[in-house]
Structures are given as C-alpha cells and as structure tokens.
KEKE-3310 file (N, C-alpha, C; in steps of 0.2 Angstrom, whole numbers, plus 5000, padded with zeros to 4 digits):
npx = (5104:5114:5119:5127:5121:5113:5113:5098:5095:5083:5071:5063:5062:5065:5053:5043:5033:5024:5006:5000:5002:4991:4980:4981:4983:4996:5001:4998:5005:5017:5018:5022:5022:5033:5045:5057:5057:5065:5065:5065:5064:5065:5067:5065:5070:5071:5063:5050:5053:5051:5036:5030:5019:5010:4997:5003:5011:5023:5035:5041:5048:5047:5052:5054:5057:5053:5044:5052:5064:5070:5072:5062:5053:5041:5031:5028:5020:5024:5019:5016:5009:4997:4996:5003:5015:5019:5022:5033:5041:5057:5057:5044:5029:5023:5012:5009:5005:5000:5002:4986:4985:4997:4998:4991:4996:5009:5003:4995:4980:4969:4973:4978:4985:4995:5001:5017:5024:5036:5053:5053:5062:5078:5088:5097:5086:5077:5076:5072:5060:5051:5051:5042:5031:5028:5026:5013:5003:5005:5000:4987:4982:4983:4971:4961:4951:4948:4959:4972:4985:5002:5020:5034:5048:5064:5071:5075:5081:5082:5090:5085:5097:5110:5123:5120:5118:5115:5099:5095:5084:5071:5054:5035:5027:5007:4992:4980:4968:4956:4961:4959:4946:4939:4947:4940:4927:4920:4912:4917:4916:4913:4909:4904:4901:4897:4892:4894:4883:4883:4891:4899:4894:4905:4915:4920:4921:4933:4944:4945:4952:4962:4968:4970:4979:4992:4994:4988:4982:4980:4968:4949:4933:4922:4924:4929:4945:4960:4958:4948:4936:4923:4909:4896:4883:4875:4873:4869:4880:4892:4911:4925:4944:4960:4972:4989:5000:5009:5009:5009:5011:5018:5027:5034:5038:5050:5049:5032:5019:5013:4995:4985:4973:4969:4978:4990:5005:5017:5020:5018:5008:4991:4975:4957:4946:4935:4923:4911:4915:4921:4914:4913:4916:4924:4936:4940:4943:4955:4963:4966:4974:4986:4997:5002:5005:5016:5024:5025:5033:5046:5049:5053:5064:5067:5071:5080:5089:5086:5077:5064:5064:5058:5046:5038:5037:5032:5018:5014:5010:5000:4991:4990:4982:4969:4968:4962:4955:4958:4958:4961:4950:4945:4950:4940)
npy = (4919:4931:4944:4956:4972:4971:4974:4970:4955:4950:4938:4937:4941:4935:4928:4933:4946:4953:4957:4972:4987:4997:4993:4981:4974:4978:4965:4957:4961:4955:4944:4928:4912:4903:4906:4914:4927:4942:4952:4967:4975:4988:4995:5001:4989:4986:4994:4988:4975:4976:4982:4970:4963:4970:4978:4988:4999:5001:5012:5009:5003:4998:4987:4983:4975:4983:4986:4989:4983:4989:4997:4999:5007:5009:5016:5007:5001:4990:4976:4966:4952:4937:4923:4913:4912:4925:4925:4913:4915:4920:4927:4934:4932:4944:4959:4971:4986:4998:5015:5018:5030:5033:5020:5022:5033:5026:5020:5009:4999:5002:4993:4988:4981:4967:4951:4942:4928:4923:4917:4912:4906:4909:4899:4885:4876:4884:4891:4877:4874:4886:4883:4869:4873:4884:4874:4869:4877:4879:4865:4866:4875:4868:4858:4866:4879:4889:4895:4903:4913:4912:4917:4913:4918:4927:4938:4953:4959:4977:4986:5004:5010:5010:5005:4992:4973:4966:4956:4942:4933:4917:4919:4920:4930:4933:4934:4949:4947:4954:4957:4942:4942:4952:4947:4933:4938:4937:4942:4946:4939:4935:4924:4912:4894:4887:4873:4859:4858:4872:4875:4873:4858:4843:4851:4855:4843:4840:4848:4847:4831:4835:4842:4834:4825:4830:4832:4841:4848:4861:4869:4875:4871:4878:4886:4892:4892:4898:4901:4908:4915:4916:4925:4917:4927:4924:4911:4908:4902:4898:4900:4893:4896:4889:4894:4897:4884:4880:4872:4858:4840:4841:4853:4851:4860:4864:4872:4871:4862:4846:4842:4845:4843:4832:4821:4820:4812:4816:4828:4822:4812:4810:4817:4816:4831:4831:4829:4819:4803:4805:4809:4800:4803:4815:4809:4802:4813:4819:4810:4810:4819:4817:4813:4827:4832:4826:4829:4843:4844:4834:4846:4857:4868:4873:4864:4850:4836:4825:4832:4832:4817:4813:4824:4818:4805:4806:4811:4800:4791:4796:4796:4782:4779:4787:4780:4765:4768:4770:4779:4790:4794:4807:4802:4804)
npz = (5029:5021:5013:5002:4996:4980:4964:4956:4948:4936:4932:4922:4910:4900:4898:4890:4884:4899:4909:4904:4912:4919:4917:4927:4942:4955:4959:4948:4938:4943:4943:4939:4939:4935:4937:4946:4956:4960:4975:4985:5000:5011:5027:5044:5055:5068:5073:5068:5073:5083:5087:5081:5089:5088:5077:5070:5060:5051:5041:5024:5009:4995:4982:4966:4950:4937:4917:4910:4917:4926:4940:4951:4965:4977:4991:5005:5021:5031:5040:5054:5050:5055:5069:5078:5071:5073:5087:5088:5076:5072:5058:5056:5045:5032:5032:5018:5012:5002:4994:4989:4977:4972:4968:4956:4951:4946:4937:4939:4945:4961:4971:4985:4993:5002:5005:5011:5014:5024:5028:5042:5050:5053:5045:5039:5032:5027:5014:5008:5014:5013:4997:4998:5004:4993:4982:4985:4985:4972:4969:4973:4965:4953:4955:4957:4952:4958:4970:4978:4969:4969:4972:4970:4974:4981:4992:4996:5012:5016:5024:5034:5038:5029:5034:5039:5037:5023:5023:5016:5010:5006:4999:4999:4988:4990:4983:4985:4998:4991:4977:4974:4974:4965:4952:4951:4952:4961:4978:4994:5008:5026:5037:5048:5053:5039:5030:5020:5009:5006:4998:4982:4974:4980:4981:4996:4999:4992:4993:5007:5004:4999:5008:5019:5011:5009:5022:5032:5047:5051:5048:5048:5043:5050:5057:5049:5048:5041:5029:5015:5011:4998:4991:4980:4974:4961:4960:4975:4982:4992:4990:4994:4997:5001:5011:5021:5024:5031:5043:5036:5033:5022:5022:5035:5043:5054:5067:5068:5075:5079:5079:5094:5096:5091:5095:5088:5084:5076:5061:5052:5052:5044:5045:5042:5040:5032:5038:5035:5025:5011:4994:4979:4970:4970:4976:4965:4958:4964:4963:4951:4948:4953:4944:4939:4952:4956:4944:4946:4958:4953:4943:4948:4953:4966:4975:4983:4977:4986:4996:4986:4982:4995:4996:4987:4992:5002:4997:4988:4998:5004:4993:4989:5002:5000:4988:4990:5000:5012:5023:5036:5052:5065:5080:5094)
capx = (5108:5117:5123:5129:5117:5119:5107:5092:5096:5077:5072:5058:5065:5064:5047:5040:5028:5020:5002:4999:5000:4985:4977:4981:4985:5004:5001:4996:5010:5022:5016:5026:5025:5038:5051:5060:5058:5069:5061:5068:5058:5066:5063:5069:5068:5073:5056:5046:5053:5048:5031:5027:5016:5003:4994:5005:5015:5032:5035:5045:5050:5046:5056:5052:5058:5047:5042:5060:5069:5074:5072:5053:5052:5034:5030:5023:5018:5025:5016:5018:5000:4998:4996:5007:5021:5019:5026:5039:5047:5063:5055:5035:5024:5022:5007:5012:4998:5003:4998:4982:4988:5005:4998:4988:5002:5014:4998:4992:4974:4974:4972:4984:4986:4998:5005:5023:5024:5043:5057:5049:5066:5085:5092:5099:5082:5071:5073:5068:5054:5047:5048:5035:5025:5026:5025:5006:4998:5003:4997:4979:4981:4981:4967:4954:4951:4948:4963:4977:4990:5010:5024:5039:5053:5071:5070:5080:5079:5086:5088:5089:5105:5116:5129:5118:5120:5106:5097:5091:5080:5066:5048:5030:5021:5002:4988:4977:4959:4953:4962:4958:4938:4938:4948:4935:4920:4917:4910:4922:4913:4915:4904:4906:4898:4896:4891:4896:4878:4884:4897:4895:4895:4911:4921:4922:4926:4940:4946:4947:4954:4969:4973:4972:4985:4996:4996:4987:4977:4976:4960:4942:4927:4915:4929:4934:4952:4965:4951:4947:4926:4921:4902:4893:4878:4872:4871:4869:4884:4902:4919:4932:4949:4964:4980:4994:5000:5017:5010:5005:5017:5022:5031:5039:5043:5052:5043:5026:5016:5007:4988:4984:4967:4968:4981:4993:5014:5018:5017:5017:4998:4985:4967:4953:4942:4932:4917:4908:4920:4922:4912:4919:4919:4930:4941:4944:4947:4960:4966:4968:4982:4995:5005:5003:5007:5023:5028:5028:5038:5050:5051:5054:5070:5071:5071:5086:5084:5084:5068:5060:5062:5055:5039:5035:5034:5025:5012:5011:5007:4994:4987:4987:4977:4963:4965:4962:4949:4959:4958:4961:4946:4947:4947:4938)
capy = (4920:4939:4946:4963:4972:4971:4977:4964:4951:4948:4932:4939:4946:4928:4927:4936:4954:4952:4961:4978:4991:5003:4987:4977:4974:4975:4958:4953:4964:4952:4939:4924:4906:4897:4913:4916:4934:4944:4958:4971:4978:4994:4997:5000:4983:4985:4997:4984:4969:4981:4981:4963:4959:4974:4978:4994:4997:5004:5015:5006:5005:4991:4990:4977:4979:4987:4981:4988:4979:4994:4995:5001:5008:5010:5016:5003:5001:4985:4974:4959:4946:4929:4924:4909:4915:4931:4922:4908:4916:4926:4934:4934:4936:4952:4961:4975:4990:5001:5019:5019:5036:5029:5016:5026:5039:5021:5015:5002:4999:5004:4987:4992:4977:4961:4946:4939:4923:4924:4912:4910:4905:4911:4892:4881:4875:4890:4889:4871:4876:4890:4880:4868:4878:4885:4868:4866:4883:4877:4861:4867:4879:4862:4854:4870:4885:4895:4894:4910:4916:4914:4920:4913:4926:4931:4943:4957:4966:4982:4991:5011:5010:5006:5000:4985:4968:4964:4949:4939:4925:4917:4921:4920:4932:4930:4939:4949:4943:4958:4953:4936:4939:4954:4943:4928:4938:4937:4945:4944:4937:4935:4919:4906:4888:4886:4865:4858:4862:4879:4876:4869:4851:4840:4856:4852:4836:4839:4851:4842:4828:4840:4844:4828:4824:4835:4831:4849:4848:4868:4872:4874:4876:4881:4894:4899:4894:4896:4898:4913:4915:4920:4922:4921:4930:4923:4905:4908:4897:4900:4896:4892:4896:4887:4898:4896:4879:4876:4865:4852:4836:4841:4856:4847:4864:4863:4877:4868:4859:4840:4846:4842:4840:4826:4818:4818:4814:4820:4833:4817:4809:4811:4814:4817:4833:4834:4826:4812:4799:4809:4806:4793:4807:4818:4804:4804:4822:4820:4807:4810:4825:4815:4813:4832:4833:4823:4832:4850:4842:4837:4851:4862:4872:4876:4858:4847:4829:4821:4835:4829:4811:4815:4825:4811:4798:4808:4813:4793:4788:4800:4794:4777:4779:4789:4776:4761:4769:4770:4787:4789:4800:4809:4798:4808)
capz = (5023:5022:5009:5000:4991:4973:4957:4955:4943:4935:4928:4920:4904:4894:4898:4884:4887:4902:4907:4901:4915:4920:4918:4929:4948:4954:4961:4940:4935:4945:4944:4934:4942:4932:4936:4952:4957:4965:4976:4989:5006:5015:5032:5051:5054:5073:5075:5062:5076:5091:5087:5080:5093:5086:5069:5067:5052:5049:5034:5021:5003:4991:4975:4959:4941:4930:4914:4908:4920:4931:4949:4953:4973:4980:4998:5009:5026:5032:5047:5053:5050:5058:5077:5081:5068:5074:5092:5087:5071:5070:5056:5054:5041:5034:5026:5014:5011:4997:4994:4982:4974:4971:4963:4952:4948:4941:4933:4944:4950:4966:4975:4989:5001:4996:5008:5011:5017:5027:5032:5049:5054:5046:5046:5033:5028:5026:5006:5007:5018:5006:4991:5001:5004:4988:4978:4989:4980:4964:4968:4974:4956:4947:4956:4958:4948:4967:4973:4978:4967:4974:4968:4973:4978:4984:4995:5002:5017:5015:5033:5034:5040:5026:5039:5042:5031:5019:5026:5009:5012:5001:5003:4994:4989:4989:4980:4992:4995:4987:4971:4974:4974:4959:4949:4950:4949:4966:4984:4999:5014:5032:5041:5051:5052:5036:5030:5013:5007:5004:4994:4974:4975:4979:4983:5003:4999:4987:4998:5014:5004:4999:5016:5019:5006:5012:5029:5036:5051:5053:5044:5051:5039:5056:5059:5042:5049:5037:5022:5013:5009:4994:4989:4973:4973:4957:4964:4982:4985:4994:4985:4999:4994:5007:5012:5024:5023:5032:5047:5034:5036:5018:5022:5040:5046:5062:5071:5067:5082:5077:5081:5103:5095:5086:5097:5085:5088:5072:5059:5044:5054:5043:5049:5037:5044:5031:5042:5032:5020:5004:4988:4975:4962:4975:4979:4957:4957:4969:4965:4945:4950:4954:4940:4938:4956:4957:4940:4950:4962:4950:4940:4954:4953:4969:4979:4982:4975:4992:4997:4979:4985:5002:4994:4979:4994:5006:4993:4986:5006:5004:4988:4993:5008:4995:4982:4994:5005:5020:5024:5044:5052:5070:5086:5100)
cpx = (5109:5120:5124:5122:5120:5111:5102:5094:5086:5076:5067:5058:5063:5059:5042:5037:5022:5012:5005:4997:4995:4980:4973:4985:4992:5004:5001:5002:5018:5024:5018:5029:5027:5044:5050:5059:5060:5067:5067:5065:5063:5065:5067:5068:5068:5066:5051:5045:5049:5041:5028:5023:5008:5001:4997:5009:5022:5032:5040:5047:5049:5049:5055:5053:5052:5047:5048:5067:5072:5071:5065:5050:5044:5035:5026:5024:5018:5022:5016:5007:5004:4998:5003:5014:5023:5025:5033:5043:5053:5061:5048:5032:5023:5016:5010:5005:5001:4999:4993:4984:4995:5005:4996:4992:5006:5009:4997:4987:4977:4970:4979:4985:4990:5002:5011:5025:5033:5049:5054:5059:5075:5091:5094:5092:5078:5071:5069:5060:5048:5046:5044:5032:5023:5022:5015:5003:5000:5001:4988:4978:4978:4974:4961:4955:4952:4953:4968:4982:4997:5015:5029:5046:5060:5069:5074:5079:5084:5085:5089:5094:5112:5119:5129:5118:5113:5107:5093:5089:5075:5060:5043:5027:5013:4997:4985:4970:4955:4954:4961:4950:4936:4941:4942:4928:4915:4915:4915:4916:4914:4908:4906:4898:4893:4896:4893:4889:4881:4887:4895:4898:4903:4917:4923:4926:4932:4942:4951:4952:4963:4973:4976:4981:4991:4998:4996:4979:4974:4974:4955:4936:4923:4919:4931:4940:4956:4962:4949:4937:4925:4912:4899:4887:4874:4868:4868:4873:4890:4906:4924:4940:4957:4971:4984:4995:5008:5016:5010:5014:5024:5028:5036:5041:5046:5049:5035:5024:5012:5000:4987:4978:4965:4973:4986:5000:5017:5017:5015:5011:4992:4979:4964:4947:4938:4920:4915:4912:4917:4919:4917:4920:4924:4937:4943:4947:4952:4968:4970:4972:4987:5001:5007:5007:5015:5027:5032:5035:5047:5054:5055:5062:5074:5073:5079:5083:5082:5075:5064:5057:5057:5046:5036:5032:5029:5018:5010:5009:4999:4991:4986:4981:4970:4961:4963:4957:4951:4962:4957:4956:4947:4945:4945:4937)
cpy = (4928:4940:4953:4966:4973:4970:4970:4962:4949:4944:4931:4942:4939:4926:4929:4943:4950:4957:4967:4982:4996:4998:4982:4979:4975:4969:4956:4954:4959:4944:4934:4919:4903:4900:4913:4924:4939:4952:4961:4975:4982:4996:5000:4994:4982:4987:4993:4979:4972:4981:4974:4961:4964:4975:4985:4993:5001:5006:5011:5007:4996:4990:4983:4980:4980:4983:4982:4985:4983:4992:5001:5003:5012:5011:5011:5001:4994:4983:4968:4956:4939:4929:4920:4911:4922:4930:4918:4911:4922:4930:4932:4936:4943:4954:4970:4982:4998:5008:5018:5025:5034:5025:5018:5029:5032:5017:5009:5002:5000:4999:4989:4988:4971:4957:4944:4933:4923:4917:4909:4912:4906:4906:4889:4877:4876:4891:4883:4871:4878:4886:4873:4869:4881:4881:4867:4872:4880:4871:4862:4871:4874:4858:4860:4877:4890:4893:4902:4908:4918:4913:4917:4916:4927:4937:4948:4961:4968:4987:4999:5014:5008:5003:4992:4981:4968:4959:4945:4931:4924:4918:4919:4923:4930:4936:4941:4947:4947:4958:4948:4937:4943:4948:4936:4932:4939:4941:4944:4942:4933:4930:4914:4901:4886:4877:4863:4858:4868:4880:4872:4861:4848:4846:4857:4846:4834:4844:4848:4835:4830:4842:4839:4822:4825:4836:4839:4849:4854:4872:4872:4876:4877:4886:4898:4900:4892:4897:4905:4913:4917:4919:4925:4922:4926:4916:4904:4903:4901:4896:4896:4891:4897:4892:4895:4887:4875:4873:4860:4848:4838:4846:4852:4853:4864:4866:4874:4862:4851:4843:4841:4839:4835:4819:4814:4819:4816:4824:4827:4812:4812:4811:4819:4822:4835:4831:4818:4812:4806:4804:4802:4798:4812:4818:4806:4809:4822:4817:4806:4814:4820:4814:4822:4835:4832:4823:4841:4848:4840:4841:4856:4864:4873:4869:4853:4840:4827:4824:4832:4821:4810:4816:4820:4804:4799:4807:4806:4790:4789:4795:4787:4776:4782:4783:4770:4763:4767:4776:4785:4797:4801:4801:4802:4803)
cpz = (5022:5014:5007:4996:4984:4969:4957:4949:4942:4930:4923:4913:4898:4893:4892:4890:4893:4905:4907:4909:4915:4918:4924:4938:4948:4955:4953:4938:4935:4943:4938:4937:4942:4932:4944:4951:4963:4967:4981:4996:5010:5022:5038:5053:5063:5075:5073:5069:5084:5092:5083:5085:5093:5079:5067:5063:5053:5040:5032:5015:4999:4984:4973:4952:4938:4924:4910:4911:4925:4936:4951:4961:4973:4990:5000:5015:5026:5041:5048:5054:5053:5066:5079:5077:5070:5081:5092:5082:5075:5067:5053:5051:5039:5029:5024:5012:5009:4996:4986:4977:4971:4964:4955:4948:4943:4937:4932:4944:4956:4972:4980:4996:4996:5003:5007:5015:5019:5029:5037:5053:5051:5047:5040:5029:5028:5019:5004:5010:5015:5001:4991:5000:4998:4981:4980:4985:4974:4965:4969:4968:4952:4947:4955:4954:4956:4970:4971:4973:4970:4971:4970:4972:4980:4987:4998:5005:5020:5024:5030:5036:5034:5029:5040:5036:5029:5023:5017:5011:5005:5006:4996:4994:4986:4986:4987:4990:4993:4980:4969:4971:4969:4954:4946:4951:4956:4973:4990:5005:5019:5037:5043:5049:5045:5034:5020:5007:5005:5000:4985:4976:4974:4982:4992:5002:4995:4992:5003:5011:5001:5004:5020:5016:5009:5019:5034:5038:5054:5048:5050:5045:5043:5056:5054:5044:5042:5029:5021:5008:5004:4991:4980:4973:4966:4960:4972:4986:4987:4990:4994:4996:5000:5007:5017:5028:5028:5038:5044:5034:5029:5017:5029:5043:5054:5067:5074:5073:5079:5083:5088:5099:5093:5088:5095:5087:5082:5066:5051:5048:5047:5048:5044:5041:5041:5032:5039:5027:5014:4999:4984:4969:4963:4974:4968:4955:4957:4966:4955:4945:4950:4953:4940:4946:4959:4950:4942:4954:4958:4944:4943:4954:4962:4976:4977:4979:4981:4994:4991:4981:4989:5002:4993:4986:5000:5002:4992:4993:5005:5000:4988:4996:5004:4992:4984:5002:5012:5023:5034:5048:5059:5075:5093:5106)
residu = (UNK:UNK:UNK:UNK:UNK:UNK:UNK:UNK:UNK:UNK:UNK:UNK:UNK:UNK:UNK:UNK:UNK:UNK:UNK:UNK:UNK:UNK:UNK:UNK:UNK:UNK:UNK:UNK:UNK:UNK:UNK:UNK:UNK:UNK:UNK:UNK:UNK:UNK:UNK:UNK:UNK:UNK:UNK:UNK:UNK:UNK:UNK:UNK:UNK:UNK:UNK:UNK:UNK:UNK:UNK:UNK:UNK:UNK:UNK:UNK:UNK:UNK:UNK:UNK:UNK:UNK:UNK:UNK:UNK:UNK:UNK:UNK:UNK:UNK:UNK:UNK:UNK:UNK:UNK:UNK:UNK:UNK:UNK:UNK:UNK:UNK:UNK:UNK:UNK:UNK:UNK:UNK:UNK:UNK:UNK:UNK:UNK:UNK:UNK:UNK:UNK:UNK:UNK:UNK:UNK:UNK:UNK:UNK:UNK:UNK:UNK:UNK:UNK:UNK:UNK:UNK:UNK:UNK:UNK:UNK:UNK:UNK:UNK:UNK:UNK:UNK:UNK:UNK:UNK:UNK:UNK:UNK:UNK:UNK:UNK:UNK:UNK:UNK:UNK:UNK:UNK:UNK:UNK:UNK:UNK:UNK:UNK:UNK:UNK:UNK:UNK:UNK:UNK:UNK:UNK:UNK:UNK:UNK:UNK:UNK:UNK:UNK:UNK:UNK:UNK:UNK:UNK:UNK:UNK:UNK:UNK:UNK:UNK:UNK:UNK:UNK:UNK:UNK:UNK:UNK:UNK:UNK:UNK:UNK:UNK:UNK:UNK:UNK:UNK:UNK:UNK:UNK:UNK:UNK:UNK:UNK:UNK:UNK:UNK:UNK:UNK:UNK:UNK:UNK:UNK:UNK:UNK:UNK:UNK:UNK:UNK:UNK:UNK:UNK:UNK:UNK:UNK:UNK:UNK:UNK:UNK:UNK:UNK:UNK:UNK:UNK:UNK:UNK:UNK:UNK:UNK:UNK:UNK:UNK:UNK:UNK:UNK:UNK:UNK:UNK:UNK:UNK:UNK:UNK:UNK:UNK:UNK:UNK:UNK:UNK:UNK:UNK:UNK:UNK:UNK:UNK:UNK:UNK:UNK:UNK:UNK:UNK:UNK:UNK:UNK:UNK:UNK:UNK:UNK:UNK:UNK:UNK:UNK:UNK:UNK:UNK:UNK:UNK:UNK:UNK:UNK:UNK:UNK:UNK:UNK:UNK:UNK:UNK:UNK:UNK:UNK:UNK:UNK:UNK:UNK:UNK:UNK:UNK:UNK:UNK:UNK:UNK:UNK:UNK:UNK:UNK:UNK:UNK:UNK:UNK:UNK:UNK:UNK:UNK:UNK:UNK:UNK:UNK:UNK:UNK:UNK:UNK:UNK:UNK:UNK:UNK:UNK:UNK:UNK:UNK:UNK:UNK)
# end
C-alpha cells in the first residue's frame, strides 16, 4: 500500500484528555484501544534492510501527535527483532529504542524501548492480518489482567530520500516489557523450566487454554517461548504474559508454518500443550469470554464481514471443543 505523504489525520481528539505528560510513558501517552492511530517512522530503509539479519540499528525519526494534535518527531534507533520473521518477511518486525534524554526534555519517563509488530508481507491481506493479531491482545486483555498493551496503527514509512514513495501499512505497537512489568508492579525475569506450580493457580491452564482457542502452537512454558516472565517477589509466584501471535490458525497468516512438531497439516489443528487436561474452573474462565470475545470481533472496524464471519466460527470450533471436553492433546 504506497502512498503520498500527507499531514496525520488523528483520531484521538474525540477521545476526551488523554494522560498527563511527565507522568507517564510514551507508550501511555499513546496509547487508545478503541482509536486507530496514525504514526510515521523515518529512515534509510535500504541500510535498515541491509542489515536485518543483525541486532544493529539504523538512526530514524519517529513522529506522533502530541497532545495538541501537532506532529511530535523523536529520534530513534530502528532494528529489526524476531528470528523467523526476521528471514521470510519483506518487512520485519521492528524494535524502536528512543533516546532517554529526549524523552525527558518532551516530558516522558525515560522508558526508551517499544515494539512494532509489521505487515510481514505488503499484500492485499496484510490489514486483515494485523487486525487478527490485534483482535487476540485485546482478547487475552479481556480474559487476564497480565496481559500486553497494543495499539493498533497506520503507519508510514517515510524514506530519507524524499524521491521515494511512502510505503503505509498497518502495524501494532506493543508496550515494552519494561513498561509492561513497572506498570503492574512487577520484576522482569529471565528462567527457563518453569511448571504451573509457580505460577498463581489456574493461570497455565487458562493460558494454554487461550492458545488453544486461537489455534497457536508457537509458545513453550520450559523455554519461555513467546512468553514474557514476570516475578512477584511478594508471593514468590511468576505471572506469564503471551505475545506474538500471528502463527495461531486465528490469524491464518500465509507466511506461517503448521508446527512439524505436532504433526500438524494446518495452521486451523488445535492441540492442547498445556500438559495435563485443564481444571474445570479454567475451562469456565475460558469459556465465560465468549460473548465478550465474539463481540470484539464484531465491533472491530478494521475487519471485513466475510473475516468477522470466518473469526466467530473459528473461535465457536474452539469453544466447543472446551465446552464439550474434547480438547485434542499431543500425539507423539
């Protein structure tokens, strides 16, 4: 999707006063999940593409209206994150890492890191894609308090060559898990082989039954894949809080692998990998979401009916198979 550039239309104005700077993170500052928001990211994108395959950054420019609607640029060191998307997309995640000082001067906290979840792919159904993916953070919002923060976005990528077209896609941004773990109060932490003892009761098993739902077999709770730790020192328990979702069957993105592991032929298979059958007060949790889930859907602005259709029936397969206790577990 190309287009001209042209002044940020922001959809953020009818929303009433949003927080109070010098407060609050930019991530907070942005942040408004019933509003489209229209962002701008600056770079050489030829140098940016030239090194994707390392953790070096590329100097940029980041621009976001301010709280009076004007056009707001921040330096930022643009890098690609992610392994497999880092290899198959056209254009790969990006992580964004902003000067603290900067931030400080525009009366930010100086939280200076923030995720962009990306097209992948610049096709006719890379909007459709995105507001998947999207629709799944706000659904894990609705079911658990720990759960990340996503913004969903317009985006344009402004080259340093004026000569060159903007490229405008949609994208997610995502809190960082520095904001994620102040925010809630919490410790950041880094451990593998953790068991659903460690966690507050029911919270694996709602989980896993989430992923379940959704038709996404790329997590690990031994590896911390795809899972964000956080610890609470008071209780001596972990919180786990799930991110990047686009193999699950519910987004279907074309790029995406059905798991060898699991011996699966497509990406709409469930398999249930939260070890032993799910408590019956879990399965409840789960399974009480539903009209909430299949009213995000929709509500959702940015889906067509047919996609709308397609979710709602996905997701009733799923809840079925919970409500009816025929959850399908690995076969090794």
């Amino acid at each position: 999707m190309r287009s001209c550039w042209r002044p940020f239309v922001i959809f953020l104005a009818c929303l009433g006063p949003g927080p109070v700077i010098g407060q609050v993170s930019l991530f907070d500052f942005l942040y408004r999940p019933d509003s489209l928001l229209e962002i701008a990211l600056q770079c050489d994108w030829e140098a940016w593409m030239a090194v994707r395959r390392t953790e070096q950054e590329v100097d940029g420019r980041f621009f976001v209206p301010d709280k009076n609607g004007e056009r707001l640029g921040l330096k930022a060191g643009i890098s690609v994150r992610g392994k497999f998307r880092r290899r198959v997309c056209e254009f790969p995640p990006i992580r964004l890492e902003f000067s603290k000082k900067e931030l400080r001067s525009k009366g930010f906290l100086p939280l200076d890191n923030m995720k962009l979840v990306t097209h992948c792919l610049d096709d006719s159904l890379s909007q459709e894609r995105m507001a998947r993916e999207y629709l799944i953070y706000r659904m894990y919002q609705s079911l658990s308090p720990y759960a990340f923060r996503a913004q969903f976005s317009k985006v344009d990528y402004l080259d340093n060559d004026p000569s060159k077209p903007v490229l405008t896609q949609y994208g997610i941004l995502l809190e960082d898990d520095l904001v994620l773990a102040q925010r809630m109060g919490l410790e950041q932490a880094d451990t593998l082989n953790l068991g659903p003892s460690d966690f507050p009761e029911d919270m694996v098993d709602v989980h896993a039954l989430f992923q379940y739902l959704i038709g996404n077999t790329d997590w690990s709770l031994a590896m911390s894949r795809n899972m964000n730790l956080l610890a609470d020192k008071g209780s001596g328990r972990y919180i786990l809080v799930p991110y990047d979702f686009d193999f699950a069957g519910f987004v279907n993105a074309s790029y995406a692998i059905p798991n060898p592991d699991f011996k699966l032929k497509s990406l709409r298979q469930r398999v249930y990998l939260g070890g032993q059958p799910p408590s019956e007060s879990a399965r409840a949790k789960v399974l009480a979401q539903k009209p909430v889930f299949i009213d995000l859907i929709r509500k959702s602005p940015f889906l067509t009916a047919t996609a709308k259709a397609d979710c709602i029936g996905f997701l009733n397969s799923g809840f079925r198979e919970i409500k009816k206790n025929k959850i399908v577990y690995p076969a090794f």
